[in-house]
C-alpha positions, 0 to 999 in steps of 0.5 A: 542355049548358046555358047557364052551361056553355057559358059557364064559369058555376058556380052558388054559394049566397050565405051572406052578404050582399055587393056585387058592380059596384054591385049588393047581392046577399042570402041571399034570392037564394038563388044566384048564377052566377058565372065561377071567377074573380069567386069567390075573395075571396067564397069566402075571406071566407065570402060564398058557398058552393062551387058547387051541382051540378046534377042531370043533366036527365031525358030526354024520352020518344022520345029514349033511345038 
């Protein structure tokens, strides 16, 4: 389990630029991990996309079940 699971995060893709608590956030940073909560107003106003799925990770050789 990754980290932004454990914590709730969700990756979205940012589509316009926007600020969020003082800092300025562009298209060039390509996403974003965010609580479910900090994205309805950006999802609404077209700031971000809806949150990217991650691939599952491959497993290393030796550990298969």
């Amino acid at each position: 389990m990754s980290s932004l699971e454990k914590m709730r995060l969700q990756d979205h893709p940012i589509l316009q630029p926007f600020r969020l608590n003082g800092r300025w956030y562009s298209p060039s940073d390509t996403t974003i991990a965010l609580y479910p909560s900090q994205t309805a107003f950006l999802l609404i106003n077209g700031k971000i996309g809806k949150p990217v799925q991650r691939p599952p990770q491959q497993l290393e050789k030796g550990t298969e079940s």
